[in-house]
TORBAKE-15604 format. One line per 8 residues: their letters; for each residue y, z, x of N, C-alpha, C, O. Coordinates in pm, whole numbers, plus 50000, padded with zeros to 5 digits. Atoms other than C-alpha are relative to their C-alpha. Example, Ala and Ser with C-alpha at 12.3 -4.5 7.8 and 13.67 -1.06 7.14 Angstrom:
AS	49881:50000:50089:49550:50780:51230:50120:50000:50090:50118:50066:50194 | 49881:49994:49918:49894:50714:51367:50109:50073:49923:50220:50090:49974
REM end
This chain:
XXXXXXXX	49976:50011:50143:65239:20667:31920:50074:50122:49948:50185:50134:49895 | 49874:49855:50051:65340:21025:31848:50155:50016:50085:50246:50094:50056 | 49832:49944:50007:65657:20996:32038:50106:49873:49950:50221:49866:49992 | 49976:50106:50083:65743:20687:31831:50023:49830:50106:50119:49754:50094 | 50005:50107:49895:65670:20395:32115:49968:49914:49941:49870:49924:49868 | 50001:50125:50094:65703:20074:31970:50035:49870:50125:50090:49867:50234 | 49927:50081:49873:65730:19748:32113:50060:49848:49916:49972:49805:49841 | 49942:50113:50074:65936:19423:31954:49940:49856:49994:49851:49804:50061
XXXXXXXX	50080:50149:50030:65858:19090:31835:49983:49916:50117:49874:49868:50148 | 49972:50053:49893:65968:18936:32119:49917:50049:50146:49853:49971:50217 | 50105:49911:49897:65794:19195:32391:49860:49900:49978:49819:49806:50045 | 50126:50039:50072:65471:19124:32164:49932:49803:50046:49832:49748:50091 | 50044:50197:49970:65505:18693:32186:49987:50025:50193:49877:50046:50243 | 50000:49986:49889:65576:18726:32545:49859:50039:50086:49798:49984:50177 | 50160:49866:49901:65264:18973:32683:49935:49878:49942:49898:49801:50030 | 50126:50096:50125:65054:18725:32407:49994:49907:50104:49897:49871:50170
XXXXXXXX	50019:50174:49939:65139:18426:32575:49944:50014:50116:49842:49954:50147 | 50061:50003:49871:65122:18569:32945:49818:50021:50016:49744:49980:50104 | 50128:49978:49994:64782:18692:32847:49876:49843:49995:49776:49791:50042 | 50134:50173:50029:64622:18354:32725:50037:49943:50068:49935:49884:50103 | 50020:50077:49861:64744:18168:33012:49920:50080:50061:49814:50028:50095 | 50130:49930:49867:64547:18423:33230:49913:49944:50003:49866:49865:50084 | 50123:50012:50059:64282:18429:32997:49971:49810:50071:49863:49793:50128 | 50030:50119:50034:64290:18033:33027:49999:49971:50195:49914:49910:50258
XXXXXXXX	49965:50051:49841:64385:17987:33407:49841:50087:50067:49793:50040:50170 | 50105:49911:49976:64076:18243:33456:49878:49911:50020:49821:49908:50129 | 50125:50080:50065:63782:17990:33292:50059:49879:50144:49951:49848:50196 | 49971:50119:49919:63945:17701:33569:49975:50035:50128:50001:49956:50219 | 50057:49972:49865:63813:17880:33854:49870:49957:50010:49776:50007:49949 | 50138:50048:49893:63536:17673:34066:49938:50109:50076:49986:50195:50149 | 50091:49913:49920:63221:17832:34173:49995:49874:50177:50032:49767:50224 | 49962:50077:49784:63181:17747:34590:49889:49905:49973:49793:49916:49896
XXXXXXXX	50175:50101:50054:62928:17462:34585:49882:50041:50090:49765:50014:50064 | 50173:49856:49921:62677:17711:34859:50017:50108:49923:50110:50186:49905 | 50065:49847:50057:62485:17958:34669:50013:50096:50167:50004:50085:50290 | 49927:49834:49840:62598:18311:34884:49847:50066:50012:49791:50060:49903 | 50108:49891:49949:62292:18518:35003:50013:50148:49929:49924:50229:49905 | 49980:49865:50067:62454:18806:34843:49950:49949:49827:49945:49839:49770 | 50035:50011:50148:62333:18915:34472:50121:50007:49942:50215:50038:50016 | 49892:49944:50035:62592:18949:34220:49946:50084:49896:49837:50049:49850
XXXXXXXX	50000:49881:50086:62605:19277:33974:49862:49937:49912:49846:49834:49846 | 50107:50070:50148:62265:19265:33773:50048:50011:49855:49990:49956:49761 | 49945:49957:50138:62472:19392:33480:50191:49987:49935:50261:50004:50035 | 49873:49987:50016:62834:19382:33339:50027:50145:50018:50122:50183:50087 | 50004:49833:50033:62775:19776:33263:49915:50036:50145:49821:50112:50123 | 50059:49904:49946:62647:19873:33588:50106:50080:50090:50226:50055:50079 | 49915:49923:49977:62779:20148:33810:50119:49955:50052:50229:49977:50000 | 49847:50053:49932:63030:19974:34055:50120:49979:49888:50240:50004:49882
XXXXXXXX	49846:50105:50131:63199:19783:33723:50042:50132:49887:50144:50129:49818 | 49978:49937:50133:63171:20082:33477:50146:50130:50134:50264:50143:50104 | 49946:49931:49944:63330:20324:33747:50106:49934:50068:50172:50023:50121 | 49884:50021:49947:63620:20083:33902:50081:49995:49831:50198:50031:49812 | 49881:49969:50153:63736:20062:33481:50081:50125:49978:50191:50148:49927 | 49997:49852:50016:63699:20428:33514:50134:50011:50017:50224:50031:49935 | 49890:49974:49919:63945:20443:33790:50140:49926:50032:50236:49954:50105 | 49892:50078:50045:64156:20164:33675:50078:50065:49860:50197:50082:49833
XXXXXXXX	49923:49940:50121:64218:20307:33361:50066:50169:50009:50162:50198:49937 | 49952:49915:49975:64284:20646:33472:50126:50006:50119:50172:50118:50137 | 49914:50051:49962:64545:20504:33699:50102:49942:49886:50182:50013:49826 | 49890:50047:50110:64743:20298:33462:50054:50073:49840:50146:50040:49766 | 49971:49896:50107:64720:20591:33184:50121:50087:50067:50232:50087:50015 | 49909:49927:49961:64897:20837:33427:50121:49911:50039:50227:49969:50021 | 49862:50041:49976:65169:20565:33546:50102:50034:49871:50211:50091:49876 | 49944:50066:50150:65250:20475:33141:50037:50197:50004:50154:50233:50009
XXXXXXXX	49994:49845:50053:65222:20892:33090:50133:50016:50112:50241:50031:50055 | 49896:49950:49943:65465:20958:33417:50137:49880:49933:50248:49922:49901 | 49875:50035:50090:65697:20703:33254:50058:50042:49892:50179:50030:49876 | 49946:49983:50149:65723:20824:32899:50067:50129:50013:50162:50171:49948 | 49920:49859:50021:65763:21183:33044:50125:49939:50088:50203:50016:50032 | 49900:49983:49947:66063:21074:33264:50108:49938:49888:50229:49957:49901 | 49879:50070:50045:66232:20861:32987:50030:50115:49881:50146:50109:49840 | 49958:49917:50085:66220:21162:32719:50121:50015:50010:50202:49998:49919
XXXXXXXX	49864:49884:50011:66497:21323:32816:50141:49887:50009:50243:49935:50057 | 49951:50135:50004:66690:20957:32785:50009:49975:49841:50064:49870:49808 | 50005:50090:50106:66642:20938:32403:50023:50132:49923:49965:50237:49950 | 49963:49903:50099:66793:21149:32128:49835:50018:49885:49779:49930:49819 | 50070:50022:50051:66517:21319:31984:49964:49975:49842:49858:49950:49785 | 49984:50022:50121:66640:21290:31658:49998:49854:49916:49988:49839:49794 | 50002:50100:50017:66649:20939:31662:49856:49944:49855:49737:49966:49833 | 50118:50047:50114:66510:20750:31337:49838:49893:50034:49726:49883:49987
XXXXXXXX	50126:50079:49995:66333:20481:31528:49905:50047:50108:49857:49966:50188 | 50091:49922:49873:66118:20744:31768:49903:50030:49866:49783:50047:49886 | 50125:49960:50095:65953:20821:31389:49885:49868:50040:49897:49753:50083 | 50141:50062:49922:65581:20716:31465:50017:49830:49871:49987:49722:49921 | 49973:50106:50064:65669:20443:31132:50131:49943:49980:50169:49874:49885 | 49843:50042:50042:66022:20380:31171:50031:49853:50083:49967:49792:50169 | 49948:50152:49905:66209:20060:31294:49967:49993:50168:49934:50089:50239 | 50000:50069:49868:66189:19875:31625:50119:50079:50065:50192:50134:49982
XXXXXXXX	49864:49979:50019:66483:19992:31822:49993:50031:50164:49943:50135:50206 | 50028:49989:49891:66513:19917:32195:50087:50098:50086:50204:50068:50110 | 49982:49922:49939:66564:20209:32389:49925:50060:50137:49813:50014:50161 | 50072:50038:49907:66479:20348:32726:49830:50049:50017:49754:50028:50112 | 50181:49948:50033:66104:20520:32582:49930:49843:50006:49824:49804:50055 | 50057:50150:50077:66050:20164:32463:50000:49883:50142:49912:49806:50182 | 50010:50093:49897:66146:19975:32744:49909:50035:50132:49847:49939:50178 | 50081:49944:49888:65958:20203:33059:49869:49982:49954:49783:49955:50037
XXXXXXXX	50155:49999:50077:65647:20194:32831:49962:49843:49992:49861:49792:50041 | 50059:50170:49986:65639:19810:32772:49972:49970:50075:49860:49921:50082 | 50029:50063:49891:65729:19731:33154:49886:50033:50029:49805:49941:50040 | 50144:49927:49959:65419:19991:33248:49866:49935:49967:49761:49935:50032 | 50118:50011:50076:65204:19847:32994:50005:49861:50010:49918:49819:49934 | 50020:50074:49983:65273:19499:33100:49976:50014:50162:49921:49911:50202 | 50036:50011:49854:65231:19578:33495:49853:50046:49961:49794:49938:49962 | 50077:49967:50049:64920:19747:33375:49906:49832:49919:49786:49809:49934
XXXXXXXX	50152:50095:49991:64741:19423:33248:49970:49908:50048:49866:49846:50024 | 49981:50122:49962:64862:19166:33457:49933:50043:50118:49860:49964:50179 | 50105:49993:49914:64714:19389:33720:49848:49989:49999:49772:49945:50084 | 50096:50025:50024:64432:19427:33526:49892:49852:50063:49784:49859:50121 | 50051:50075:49978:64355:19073:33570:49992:49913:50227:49922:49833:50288 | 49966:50020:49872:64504:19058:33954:49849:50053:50064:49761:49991:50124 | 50130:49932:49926:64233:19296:34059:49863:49982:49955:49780:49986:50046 | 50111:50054:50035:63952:19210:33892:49935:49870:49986:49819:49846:49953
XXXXXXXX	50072:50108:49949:63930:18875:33969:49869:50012:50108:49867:50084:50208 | 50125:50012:49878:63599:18813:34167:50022:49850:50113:50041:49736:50071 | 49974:50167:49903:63642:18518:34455:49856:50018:50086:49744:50058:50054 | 50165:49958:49937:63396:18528:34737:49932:50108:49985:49969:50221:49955 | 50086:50129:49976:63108:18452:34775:49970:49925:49877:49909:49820:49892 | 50024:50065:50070:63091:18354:34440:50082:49893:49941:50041:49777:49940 | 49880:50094:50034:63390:18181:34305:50112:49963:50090:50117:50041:50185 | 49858:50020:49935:63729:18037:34463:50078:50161:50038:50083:50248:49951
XXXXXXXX	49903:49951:50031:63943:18262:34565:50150:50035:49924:50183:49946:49846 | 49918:49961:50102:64238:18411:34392:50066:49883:50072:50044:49774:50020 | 49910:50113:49963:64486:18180:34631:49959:49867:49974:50047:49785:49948 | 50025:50144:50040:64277:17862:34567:49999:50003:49861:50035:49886:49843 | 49977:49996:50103:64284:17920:34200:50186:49989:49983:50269:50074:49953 | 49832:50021:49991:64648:17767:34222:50073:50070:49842:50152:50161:49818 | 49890:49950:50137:64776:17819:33868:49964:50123:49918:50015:50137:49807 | 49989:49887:50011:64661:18150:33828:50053:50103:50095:50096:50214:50065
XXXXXXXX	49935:49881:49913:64767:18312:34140:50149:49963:49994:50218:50060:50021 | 49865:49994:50030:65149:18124:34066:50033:50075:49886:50140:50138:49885 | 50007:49916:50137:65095:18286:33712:50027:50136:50033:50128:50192:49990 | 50004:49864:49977:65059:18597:33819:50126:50084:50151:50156:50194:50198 | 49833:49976:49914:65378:18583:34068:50073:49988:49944:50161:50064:49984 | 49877:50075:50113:65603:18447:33825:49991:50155:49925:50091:50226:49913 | 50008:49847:50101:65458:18791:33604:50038:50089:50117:50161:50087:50119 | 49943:49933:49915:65521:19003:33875:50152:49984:50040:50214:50080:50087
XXXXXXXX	49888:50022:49919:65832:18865:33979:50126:50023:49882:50225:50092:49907 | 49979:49925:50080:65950:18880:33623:50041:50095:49951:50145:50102:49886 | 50000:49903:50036:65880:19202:33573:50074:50099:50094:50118:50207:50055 | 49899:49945:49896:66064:19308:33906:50165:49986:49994:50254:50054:50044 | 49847:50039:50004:66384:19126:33805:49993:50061:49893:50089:50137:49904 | 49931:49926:50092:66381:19290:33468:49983:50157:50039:50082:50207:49987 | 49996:49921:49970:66286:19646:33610:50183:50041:50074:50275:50104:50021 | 49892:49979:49917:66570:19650:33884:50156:49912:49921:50261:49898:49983
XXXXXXXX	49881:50025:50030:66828:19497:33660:50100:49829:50010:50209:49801:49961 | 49996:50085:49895:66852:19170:33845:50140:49886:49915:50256:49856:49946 | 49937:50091:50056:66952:18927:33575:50016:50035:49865:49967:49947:49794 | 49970:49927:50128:67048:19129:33246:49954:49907:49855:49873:49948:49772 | 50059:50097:50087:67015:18810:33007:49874:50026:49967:49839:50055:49852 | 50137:49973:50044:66651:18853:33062:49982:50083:49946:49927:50068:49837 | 50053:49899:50092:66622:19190:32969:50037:49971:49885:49946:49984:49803 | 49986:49979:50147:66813:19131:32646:49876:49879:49969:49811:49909:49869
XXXXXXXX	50099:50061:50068:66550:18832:32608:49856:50067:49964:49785:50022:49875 | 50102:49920:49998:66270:19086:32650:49994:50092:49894:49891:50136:49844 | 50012:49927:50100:66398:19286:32406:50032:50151:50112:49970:50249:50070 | 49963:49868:49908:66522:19589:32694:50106:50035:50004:50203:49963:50029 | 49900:49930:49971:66732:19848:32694:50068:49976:50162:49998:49930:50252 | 49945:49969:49846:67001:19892:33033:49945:50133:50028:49975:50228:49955 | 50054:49894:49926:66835:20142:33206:50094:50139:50051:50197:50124:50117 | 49852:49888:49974:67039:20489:33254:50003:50009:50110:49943:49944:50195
XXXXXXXX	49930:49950:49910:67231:20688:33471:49945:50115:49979:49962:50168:49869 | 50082:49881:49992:67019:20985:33556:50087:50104:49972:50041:50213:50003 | 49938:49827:49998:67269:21264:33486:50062:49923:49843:50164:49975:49798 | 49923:50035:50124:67357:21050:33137:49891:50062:49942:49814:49971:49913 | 50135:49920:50031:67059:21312:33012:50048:50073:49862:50132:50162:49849 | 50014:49968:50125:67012:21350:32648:49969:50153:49922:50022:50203:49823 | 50049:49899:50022:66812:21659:32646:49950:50039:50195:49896:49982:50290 | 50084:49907:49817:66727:21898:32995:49859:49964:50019:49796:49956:49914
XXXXXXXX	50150:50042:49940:66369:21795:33184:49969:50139:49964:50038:50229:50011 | 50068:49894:49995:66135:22076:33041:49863:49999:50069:49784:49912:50031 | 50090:49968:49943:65869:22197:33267:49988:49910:50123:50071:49822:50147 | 49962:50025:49820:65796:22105:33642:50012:49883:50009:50108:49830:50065 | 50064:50097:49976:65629:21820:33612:50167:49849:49977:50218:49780:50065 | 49879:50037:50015:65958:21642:33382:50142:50012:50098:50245:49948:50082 | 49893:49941:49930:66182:21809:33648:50021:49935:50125:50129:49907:50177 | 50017:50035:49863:66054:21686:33959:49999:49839:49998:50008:49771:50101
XXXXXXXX	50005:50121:50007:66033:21335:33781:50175:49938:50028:50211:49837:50088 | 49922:50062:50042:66371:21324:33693:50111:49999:50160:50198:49921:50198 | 49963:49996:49865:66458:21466:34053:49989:49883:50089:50083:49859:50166 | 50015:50083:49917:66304:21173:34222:50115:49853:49979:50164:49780:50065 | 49950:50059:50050:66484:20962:33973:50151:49980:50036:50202:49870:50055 | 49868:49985:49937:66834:21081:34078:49997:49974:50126:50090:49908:50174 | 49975:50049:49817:66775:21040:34448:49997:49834:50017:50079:49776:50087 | 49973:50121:49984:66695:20683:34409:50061:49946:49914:50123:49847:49952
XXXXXXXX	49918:50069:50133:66846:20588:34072:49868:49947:49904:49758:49933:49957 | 50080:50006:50048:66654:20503:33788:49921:49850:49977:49799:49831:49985 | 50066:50170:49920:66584:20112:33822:49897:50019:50090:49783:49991:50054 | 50120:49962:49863:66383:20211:34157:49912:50065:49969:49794:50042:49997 | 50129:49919:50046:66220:20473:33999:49883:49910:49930:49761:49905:49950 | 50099:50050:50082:66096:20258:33752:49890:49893:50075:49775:49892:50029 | 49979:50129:49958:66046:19914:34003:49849:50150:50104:49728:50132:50089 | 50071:49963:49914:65862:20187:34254:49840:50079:49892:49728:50089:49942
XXXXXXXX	50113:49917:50041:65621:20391:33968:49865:49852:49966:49742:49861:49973 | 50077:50149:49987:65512:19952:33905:49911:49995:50132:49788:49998:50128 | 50088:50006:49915:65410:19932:34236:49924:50129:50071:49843:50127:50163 | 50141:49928:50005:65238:20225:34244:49851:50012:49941:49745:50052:49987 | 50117:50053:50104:65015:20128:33954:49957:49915:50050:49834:49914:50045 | 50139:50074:50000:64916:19819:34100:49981:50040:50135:49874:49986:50160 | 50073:49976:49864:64863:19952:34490:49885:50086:49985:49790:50079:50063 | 50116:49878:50013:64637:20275:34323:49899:49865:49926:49785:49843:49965
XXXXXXXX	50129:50059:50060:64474:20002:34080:49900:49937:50092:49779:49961:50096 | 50107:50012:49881:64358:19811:34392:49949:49995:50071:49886:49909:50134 | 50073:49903:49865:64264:20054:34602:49905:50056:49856:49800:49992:49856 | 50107:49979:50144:64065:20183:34249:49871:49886:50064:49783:49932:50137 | 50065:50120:50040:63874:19844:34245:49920:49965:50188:49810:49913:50206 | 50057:50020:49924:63839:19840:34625:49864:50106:50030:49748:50091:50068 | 50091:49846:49947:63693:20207:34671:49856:49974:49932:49761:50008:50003 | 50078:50049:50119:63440:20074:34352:49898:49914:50071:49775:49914:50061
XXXX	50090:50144:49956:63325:19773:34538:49934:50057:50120:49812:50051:50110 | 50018:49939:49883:63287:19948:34893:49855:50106:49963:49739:50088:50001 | 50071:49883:50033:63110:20250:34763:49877:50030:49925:49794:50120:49930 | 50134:49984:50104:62877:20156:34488:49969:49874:49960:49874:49855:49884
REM end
């Protein structure tokens, strides 16, 4: 919010919709018709579930955070619509932050599905696990550039040219981002910091289940 991250009407319908299909493809999962020998969680709040949120959410905070610091230096900071109340105005703060924050809940729901022993699995739950390829797949073709149309339907900026740099990377952390950024180009950067969010989220969710 303070560096004026906004996201458009269009972004907004989009995420909405993918969400309530989840939400809805979610409730259509069959329990197995054998009761499992195993218990399941006596609580919503107990440790395993409160500590894989933990480590889900502290995952998908730092992706969204290493995105916003690499796209700074991408956006004039003078710009009117970076004010925390100013217009919509798709640029590349706006666009790295949406993709993030839509890989971020679609994993949400990827990894936290439960399947055995209690319910279907994610693959037999047909029209949620195509749901959730289609979002992924999506979100890979507008990352990497694939089919441009889409992004403008998304409401996304074209993604820069790492040395087209608005303002200099201050401090290491910005420096070393924008470094990685130039070696592969910034599409990849973005397409690779995605699948880092969801491989840490579930390895998060596995370490959770394993451990406690």
């Amino acid at each position: 919010f303070l560096h004026g991250v906004k996201q458009g009407d269009q972004q907004l319908t989009v995420l909405g919709l993918a969400v309530a299909a989840l939400f809805y493809f979610v409730t259509r999962a069959e329990p197995l018709p054998v009761l499992s020998e195993e218990r399941p969680p006596s609580s919503v709040l107990c440790a395993q579930a409160l500590i894989s949120i933990a480590l889900q959410f502290g995952v998908h905070v730092t992706t969204i955070a290493l995105a916003t610091q690499a796209s700074l230096v991408f956006v004039d900071p003078y710009d009117m619509s970076l004010v925390p109340d100013g217009p919509f105005n798709p640029n590349v703060l706006n666009s790295c932050t949406f993709m993030l924050t839509c890989i971020a809940t679609i994993n949400t729901f990827a990894v936290n599905y439960r399947g055995r022993p209690f319910m279907q699995e994610l693959r037999e739950n047909k029209l949620m696990y195509r749901s959730l390829q289609v979002c992924y797949a999506v979100l890979a073709i507008c990352a990497l550039e694939v089919f441009p149309p889409l992004n403008d339907l998304m409401q996304l900026t074209a993604l820069p040219n790492v040395h087209d740099r608005v303002v200099e990377p201050t401090g290491p952390l910005s420096s070393l981002l924008i470094h990685v950024a130039e070696q592969i180009g910034f599409p990849f950067f973005l397409f690779w910091l995605m699948v880092l969010d969801t491989f840490l989220a579930f390895l998060a969710e596995r370490i959770a289940r394993r451990f406690f």
